[in-house]
Backbone as XML, in Angstrom:
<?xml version="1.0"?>
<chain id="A" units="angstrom">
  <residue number="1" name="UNK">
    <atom name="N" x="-14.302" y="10.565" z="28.732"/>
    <atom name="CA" x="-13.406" y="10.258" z="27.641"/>
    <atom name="C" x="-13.271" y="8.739" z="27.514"/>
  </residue>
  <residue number="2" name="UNK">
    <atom name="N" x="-13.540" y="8.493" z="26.508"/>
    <atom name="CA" x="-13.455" y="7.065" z="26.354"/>
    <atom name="C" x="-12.064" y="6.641" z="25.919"/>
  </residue>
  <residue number="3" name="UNK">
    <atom name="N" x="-11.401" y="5.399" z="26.516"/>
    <atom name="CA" x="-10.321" y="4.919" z="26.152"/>
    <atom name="C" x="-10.149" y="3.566" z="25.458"/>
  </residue>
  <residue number="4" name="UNK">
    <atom name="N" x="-9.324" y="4.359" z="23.926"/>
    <atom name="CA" x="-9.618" y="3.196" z="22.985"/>
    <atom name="C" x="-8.794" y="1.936" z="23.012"/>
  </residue>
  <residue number="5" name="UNK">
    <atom name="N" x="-9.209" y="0.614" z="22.675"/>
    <atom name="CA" x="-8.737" y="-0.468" z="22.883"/>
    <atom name="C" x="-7.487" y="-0.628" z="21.800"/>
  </residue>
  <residue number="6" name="UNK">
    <atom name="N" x="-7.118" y="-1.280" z="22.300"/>
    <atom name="CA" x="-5.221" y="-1.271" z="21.270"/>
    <atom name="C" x="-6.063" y="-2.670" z="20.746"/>
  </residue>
  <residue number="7" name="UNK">
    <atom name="N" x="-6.966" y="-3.265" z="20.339"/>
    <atom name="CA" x="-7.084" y="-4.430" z="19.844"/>
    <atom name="C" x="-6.077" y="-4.930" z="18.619"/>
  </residue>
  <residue number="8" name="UNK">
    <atom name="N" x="-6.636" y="-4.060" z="17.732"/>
    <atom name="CA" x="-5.666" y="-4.151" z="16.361"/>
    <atom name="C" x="-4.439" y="-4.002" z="16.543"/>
  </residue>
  <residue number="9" name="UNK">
    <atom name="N" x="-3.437" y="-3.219" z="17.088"/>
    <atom name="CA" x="-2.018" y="-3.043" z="17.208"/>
    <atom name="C" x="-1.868" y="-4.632" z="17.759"/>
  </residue>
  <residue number="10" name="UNK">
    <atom name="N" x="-2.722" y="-5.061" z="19.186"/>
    <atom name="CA" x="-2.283" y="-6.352" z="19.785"/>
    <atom name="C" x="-2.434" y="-7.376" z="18.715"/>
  </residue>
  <residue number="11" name="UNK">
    <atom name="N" x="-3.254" y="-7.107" z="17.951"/>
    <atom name="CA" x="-3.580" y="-8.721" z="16.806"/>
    <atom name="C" x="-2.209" y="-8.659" z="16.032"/>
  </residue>
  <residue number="12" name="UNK">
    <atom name="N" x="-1.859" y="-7.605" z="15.646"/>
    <atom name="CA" x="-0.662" y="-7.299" z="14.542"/>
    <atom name="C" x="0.833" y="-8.109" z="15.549"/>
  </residue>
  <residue number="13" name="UNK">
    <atom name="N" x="0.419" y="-7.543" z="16.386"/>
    <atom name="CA" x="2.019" y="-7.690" z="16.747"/>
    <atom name="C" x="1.816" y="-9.443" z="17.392"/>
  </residue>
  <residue number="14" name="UNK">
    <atom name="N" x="0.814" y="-9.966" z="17.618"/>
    <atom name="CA" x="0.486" y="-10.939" z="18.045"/>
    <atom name="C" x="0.794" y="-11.776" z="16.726"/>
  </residue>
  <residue number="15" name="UNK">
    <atom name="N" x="0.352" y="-11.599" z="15.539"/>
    <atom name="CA" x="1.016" y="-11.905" z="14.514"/>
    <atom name="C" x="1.981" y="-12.349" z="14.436"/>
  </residue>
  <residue number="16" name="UNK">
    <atom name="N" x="2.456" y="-10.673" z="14.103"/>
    <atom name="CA" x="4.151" y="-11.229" z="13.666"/>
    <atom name="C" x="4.915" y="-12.054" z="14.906"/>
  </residue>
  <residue number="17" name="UNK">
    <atom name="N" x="4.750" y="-12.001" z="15.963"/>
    <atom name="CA" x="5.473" y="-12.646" z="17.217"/>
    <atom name="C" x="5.241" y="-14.083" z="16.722"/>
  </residue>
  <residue number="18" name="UNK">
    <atom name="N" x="4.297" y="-14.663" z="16.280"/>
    <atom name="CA" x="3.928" y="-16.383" z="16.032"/>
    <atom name="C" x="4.575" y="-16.244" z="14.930"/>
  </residue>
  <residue number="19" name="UNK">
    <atom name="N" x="4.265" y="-15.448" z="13.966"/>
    <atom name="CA" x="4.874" y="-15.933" z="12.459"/>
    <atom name="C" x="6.594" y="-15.663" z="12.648"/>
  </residue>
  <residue number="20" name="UNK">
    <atom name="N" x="7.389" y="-14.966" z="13.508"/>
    <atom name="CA" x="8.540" y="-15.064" z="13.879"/>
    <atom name="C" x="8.698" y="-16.413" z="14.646"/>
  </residue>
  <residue number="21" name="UNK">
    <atom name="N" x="7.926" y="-16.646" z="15.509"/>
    <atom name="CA" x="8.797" y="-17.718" z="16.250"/>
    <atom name="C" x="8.663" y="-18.847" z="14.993"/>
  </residue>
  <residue number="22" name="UNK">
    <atom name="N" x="7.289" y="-18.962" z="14.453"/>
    <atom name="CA" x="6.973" y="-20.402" z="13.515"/>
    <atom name="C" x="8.402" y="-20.698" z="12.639"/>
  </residue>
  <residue number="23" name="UNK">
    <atom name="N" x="8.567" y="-19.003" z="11.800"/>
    <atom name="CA" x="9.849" y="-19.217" z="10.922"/>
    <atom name="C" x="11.205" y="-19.617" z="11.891"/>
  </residue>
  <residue number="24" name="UNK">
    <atom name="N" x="11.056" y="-19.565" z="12.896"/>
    <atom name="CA" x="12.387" y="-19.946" z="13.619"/>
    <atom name="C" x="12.438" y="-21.253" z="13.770"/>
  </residue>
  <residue number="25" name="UNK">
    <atom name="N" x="11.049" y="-21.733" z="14.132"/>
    <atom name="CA" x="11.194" y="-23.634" z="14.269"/>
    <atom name="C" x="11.136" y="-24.030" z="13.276"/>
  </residue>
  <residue number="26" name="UNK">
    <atom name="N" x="10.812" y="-23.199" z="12.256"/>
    <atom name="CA" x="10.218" y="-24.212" z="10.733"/>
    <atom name="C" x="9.405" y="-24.604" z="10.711"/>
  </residue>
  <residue number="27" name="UNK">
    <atom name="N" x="8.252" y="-23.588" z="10.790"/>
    <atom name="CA" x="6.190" y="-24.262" z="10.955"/>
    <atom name="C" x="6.452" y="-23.385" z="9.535"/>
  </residue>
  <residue number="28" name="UNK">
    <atom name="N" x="6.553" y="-23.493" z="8.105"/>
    <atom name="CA" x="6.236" y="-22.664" z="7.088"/>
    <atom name="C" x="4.937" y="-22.248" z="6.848"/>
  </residue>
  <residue number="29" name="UNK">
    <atom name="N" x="3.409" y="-23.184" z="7.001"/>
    <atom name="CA" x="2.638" y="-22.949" z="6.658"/>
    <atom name="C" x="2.552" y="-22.156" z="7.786"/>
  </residue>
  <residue number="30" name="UNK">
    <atom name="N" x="2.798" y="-22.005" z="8.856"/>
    <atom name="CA" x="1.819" y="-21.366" z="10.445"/>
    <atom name="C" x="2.944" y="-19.588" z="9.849"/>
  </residue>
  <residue number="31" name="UNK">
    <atom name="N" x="4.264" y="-19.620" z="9.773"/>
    <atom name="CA" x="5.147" y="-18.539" z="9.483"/>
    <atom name="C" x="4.518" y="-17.797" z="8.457"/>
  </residue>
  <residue number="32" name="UNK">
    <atom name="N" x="4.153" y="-18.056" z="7.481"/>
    <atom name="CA" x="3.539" y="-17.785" z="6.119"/>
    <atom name="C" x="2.628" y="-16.904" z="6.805"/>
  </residue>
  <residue number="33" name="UNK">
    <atom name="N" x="1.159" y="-17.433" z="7.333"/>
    <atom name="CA" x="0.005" y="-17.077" z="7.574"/>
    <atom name="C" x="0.404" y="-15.677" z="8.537"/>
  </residue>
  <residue number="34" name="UNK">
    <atom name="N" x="1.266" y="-16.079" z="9.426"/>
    <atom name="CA" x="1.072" y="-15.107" z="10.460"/>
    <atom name="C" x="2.048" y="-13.699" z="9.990"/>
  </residue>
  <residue number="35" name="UNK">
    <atom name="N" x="3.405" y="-14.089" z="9.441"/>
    <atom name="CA" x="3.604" y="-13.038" z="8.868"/>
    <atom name="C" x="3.045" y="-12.315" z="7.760"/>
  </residue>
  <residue number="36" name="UNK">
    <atom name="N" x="2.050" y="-12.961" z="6.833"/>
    <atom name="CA" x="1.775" y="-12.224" z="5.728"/>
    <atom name="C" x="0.737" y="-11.487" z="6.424"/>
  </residue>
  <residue number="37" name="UNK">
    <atom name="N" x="-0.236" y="-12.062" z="7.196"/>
    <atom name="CA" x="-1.308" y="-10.931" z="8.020"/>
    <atom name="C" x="-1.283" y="-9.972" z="9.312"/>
  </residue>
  <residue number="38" name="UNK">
    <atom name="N" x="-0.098" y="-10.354" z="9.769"/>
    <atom name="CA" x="0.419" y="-9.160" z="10.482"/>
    <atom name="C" x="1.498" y="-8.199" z="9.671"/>
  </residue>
  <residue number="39" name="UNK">
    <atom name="N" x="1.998" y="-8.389" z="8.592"/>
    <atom name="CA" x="2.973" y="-7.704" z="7.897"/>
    <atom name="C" x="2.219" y="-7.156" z="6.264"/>
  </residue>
  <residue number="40" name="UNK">
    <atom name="N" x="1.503" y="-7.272" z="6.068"/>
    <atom name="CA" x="0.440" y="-7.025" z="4.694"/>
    <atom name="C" x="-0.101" y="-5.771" z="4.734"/>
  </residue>
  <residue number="41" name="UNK">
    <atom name="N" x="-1.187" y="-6.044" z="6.218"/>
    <atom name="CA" x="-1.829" y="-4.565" z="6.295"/>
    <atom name="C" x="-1.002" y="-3.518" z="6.509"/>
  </residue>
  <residue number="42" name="UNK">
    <atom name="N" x="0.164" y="-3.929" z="7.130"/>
    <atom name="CA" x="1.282" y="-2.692" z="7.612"/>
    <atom name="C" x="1.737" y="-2.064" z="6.601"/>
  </residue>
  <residue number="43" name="UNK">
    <atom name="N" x="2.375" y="-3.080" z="5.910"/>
    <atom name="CA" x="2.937" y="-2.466" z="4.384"/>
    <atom name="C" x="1.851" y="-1.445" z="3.349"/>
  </residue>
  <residue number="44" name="UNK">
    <atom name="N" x="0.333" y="-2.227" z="3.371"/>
    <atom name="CA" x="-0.653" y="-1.441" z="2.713"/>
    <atom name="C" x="-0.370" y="-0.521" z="3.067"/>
  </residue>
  <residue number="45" name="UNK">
    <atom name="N" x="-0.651" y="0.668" z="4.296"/>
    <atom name="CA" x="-0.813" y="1.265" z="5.165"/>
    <atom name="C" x="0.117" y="2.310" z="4.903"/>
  </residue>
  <residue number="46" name="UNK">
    <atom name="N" x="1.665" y="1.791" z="4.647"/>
    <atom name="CA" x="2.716" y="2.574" z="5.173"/>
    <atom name="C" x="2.710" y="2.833" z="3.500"/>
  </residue>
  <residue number="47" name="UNK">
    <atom name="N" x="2.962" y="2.031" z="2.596"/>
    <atom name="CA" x="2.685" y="2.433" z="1.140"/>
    <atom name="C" x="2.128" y="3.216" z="0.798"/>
  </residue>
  <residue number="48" name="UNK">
    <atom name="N" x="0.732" y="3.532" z="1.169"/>
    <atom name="CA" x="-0.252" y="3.748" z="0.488"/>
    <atom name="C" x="0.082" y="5.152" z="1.051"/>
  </residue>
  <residue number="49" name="UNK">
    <atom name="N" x="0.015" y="5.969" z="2.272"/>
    <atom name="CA" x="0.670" y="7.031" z="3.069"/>
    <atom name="C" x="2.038" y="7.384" z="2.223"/>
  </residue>
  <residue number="50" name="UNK">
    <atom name="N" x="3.200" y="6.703" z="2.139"/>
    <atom name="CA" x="3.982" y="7.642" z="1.344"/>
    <atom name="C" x="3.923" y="7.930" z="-0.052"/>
  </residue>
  <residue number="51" name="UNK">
    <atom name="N" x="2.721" y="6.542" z="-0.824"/>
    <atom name="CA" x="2.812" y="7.180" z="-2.303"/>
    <atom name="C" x="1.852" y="8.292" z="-2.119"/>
  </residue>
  <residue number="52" name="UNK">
    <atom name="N" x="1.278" y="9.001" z="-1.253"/>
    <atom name="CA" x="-0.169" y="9.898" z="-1.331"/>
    <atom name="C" x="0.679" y="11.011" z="-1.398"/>
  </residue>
  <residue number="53" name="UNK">
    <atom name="N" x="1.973" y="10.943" z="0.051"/>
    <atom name="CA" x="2.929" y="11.965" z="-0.245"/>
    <atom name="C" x="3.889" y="12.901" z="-1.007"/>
  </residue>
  <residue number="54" name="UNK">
    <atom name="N" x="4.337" y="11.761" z="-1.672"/>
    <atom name="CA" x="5.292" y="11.412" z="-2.890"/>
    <atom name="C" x="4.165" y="12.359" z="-4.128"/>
  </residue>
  <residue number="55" name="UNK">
    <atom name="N" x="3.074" y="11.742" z="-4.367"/>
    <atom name="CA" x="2.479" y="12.791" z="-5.081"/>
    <atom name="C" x="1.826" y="13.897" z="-4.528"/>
  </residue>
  <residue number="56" name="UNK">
    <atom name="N" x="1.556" y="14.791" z="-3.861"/>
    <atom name="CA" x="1.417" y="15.387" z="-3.027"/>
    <atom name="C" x="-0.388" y="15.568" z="-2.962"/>
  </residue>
  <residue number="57" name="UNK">
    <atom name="N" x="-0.526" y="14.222" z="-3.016"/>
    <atom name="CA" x="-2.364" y="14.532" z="-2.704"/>
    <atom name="C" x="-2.541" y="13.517" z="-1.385"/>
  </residue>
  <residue number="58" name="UNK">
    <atom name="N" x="-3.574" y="14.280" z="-0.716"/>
    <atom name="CA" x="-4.533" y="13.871" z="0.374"/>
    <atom name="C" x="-3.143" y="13.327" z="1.266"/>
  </residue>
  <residue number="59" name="UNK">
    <atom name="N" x="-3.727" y="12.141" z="1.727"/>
    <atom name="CA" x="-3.086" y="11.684" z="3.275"/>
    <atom name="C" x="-2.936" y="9.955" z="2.772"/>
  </residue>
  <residue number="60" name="UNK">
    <atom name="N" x="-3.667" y="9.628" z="1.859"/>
    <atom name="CA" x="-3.470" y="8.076" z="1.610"/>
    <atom name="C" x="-4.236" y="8.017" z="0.060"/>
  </residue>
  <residue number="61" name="UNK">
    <atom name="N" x="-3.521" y="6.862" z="-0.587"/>
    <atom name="CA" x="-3.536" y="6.806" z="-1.906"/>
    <atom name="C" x="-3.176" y="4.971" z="-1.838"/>
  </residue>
  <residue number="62" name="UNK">
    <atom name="N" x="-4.459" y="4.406" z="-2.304"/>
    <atom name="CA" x="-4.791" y="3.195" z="-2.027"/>
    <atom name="C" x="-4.107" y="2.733" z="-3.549"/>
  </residue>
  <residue number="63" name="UNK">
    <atom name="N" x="-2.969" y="1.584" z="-2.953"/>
    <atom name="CA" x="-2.107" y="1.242" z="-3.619"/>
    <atom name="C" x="-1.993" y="-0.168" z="-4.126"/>
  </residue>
  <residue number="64" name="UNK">
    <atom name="N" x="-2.390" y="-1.609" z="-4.917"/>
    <atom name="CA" x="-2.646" y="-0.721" z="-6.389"/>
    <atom name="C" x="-4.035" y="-0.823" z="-7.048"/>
  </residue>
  <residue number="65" name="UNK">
    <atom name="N" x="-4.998" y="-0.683" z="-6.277"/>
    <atom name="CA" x="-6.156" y="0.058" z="-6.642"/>
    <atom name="C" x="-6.658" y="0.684" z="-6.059"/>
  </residue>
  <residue number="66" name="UNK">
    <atom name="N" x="-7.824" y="1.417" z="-6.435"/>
    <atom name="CA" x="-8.419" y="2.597" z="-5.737"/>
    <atom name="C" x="-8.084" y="4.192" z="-5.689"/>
  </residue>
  <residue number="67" name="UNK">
    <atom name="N" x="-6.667" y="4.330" z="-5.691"/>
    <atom name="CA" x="-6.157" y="6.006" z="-5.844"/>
    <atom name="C" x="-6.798" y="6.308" z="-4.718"/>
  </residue>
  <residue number="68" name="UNK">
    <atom name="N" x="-7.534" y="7.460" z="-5.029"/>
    <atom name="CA" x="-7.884" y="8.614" z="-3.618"/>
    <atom name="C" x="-9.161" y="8.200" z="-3.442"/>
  </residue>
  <residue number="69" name="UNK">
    <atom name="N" x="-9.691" y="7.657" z="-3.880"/>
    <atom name="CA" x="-11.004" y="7.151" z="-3.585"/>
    <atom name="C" x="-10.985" y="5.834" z="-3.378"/>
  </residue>
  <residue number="70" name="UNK">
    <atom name="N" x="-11.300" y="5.420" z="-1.929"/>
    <atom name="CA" x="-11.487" y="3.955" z="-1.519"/>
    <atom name="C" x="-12.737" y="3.702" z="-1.340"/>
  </residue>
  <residue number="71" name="UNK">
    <atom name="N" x="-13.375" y="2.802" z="-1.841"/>
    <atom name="CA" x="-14.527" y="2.190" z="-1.118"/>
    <atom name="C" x="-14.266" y="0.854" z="-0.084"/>
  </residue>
  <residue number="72" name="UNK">
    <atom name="N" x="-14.443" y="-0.092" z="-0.096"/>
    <atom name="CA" x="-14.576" y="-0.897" z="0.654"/>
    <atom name="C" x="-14.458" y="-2.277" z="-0.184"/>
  </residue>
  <residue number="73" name="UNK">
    <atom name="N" x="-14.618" y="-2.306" z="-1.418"/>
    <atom name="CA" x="-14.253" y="-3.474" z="-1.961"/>
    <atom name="C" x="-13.172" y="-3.098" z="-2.823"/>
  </residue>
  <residue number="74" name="UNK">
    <atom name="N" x="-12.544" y="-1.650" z="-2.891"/>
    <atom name="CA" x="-11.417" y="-1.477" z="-3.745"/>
    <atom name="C" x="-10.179" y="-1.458" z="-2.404"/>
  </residue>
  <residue number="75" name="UNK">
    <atom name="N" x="-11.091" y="-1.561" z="-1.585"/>
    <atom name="CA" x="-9.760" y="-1.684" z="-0.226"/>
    <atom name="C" x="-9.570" y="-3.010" z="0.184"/>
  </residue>
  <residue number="76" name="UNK">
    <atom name="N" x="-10.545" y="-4.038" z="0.325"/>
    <atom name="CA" x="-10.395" y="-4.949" z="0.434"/>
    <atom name="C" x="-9.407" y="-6.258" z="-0.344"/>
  </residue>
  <residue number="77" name="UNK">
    <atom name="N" x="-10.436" y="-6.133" z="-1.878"/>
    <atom name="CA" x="-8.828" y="-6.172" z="-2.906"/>
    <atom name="C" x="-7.558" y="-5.911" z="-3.055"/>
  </residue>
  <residue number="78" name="UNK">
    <atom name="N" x="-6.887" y="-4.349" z="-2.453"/>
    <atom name="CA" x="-5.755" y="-4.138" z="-2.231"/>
    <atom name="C" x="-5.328" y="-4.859" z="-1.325"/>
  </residue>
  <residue number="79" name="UNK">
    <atom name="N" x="-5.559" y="-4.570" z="0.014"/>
    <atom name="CA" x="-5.379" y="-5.452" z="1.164"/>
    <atom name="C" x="-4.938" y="-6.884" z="0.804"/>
  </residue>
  <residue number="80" name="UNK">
    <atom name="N" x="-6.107" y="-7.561" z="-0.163"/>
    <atom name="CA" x="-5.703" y="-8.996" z="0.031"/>
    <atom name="C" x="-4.193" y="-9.363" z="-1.203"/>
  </residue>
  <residue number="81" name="UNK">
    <atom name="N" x="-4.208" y="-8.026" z="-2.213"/>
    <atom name="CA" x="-2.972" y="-8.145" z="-2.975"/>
    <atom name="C" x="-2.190" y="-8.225" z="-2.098"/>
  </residue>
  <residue number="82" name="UNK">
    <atom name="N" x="-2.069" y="-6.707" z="-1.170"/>
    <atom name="CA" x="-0.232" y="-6.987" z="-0.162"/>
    <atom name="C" x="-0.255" y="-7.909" z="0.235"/>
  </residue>
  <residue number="83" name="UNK">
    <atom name="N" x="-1.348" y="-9.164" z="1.159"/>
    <atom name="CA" x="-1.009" y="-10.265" z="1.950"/>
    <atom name="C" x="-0.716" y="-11.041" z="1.049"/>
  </residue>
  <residue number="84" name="UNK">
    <atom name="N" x="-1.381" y="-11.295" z="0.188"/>
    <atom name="CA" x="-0.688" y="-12.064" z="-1.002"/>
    <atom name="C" x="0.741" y="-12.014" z="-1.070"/>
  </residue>
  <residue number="85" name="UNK">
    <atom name="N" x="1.083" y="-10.726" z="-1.775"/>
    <atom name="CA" x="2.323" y="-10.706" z="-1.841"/>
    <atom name="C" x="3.423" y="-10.750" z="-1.117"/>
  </residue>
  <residue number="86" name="UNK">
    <atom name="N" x="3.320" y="-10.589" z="0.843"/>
    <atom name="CA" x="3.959" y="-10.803" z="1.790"/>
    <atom name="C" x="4.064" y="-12.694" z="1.696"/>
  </residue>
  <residue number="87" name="UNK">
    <atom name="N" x="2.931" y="-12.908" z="1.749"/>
    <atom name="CA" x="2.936" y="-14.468" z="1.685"/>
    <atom name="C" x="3.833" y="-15.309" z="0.696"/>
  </residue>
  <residue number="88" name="UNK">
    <atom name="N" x="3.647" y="-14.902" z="-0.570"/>
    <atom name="CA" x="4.714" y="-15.245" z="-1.620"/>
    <atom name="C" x="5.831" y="-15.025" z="-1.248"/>
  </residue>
  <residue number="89" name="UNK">
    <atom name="N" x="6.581" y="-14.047" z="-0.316"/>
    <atom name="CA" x="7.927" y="-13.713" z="-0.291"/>
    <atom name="C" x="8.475" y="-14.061" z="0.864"/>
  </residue>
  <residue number="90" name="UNK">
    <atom name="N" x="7.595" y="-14.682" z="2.107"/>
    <atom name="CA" x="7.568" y="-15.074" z="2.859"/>
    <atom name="C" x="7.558" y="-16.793" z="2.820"/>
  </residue>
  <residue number="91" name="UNK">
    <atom name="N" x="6.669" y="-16.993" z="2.153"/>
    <atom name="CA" x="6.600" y="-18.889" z="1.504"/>
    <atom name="C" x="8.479" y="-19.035" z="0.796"/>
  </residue>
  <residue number="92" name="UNK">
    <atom name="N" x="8.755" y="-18.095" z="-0.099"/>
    <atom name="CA" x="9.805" y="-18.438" z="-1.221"/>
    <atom name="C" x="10.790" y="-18.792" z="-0.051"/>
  </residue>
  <residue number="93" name="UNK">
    <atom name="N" x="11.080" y="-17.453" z="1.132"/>
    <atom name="CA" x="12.477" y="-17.126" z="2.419"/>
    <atom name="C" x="12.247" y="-17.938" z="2.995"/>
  </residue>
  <residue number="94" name="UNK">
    <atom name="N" x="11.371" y="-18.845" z="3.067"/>
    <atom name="CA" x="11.659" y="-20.180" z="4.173"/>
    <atom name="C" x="11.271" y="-21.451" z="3.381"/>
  </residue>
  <residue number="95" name="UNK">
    <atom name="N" x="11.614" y="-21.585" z="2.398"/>
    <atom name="CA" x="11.335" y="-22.813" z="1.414"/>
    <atom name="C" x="12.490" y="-23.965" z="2.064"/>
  </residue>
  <residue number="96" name="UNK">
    <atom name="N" x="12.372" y="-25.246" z="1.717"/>
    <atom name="CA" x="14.016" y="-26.048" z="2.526"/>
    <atom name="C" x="15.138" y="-25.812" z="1.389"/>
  </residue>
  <residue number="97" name="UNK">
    <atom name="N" x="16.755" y="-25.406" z="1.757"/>
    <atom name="CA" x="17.879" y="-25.503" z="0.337"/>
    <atom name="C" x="17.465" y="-26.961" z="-0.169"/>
  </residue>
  <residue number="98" name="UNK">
    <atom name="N" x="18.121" y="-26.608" z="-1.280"/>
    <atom name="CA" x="18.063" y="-27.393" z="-1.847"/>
    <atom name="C" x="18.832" y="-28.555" z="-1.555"/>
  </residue>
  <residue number="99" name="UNK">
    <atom name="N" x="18.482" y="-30.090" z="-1.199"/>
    <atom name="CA" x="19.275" y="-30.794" z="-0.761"/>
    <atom name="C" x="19.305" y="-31.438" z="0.507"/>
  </residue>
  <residue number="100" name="UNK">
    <atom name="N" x="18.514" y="-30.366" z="1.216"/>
    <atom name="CA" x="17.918" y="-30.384" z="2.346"/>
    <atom name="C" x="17.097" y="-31.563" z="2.838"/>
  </residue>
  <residue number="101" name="UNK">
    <atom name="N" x="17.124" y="-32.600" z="4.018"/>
    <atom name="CA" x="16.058" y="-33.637" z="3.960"/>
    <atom name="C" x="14.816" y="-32.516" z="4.647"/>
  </residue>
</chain>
């Protein structure tokens, strides 16, 4: 029996652990990076699983392209939308107030 490597879980959480501490010192660009790519694929993932549910087809429903049929460049595209969009919301929550030196 072969025993599989946790690689990916360790990269993820290896992630978010840097992009948490970065946002704590105020590294925005290093916080940005690490939370949007440890927190992107997750969200894909967990999305894409309850909208498949929600409509009651298959097991995953590639969210927002692809539907029930993924290939590999309609997954890739999605993918890089959520990090995108973690990154944007992640860049905006640690911007300096205004006023701020």
């Amino acid at each position: 029996m072969e025993v599989p490597t946790p690689s990916l879980s360790l990269l993820v959480v290896t992630l978010l652990l840097v992009g948490g501490w970065a946002a704590w010192k105020g590294r925005r660009r290093l916080a940005t990076a690490g939370l949007a790519l440890g927190v992107g694929p997750l969200l894909y993932g967990v999305v894409g699983i309850l909208w498949a549910r929600v409509q009651g087809r298959g097991r995953f429903f590639s969210v927002p392209f692809g539907g029930e049929r993924v290939t590999d460049g309609v997954f890739l595209v999605s993918l890089l939308v959520w990090i995108g969009l973690v990154a944007g919301l992640v860049w905006r929550a640690t911007r300096p107030k205004a006023g701020a030196a």
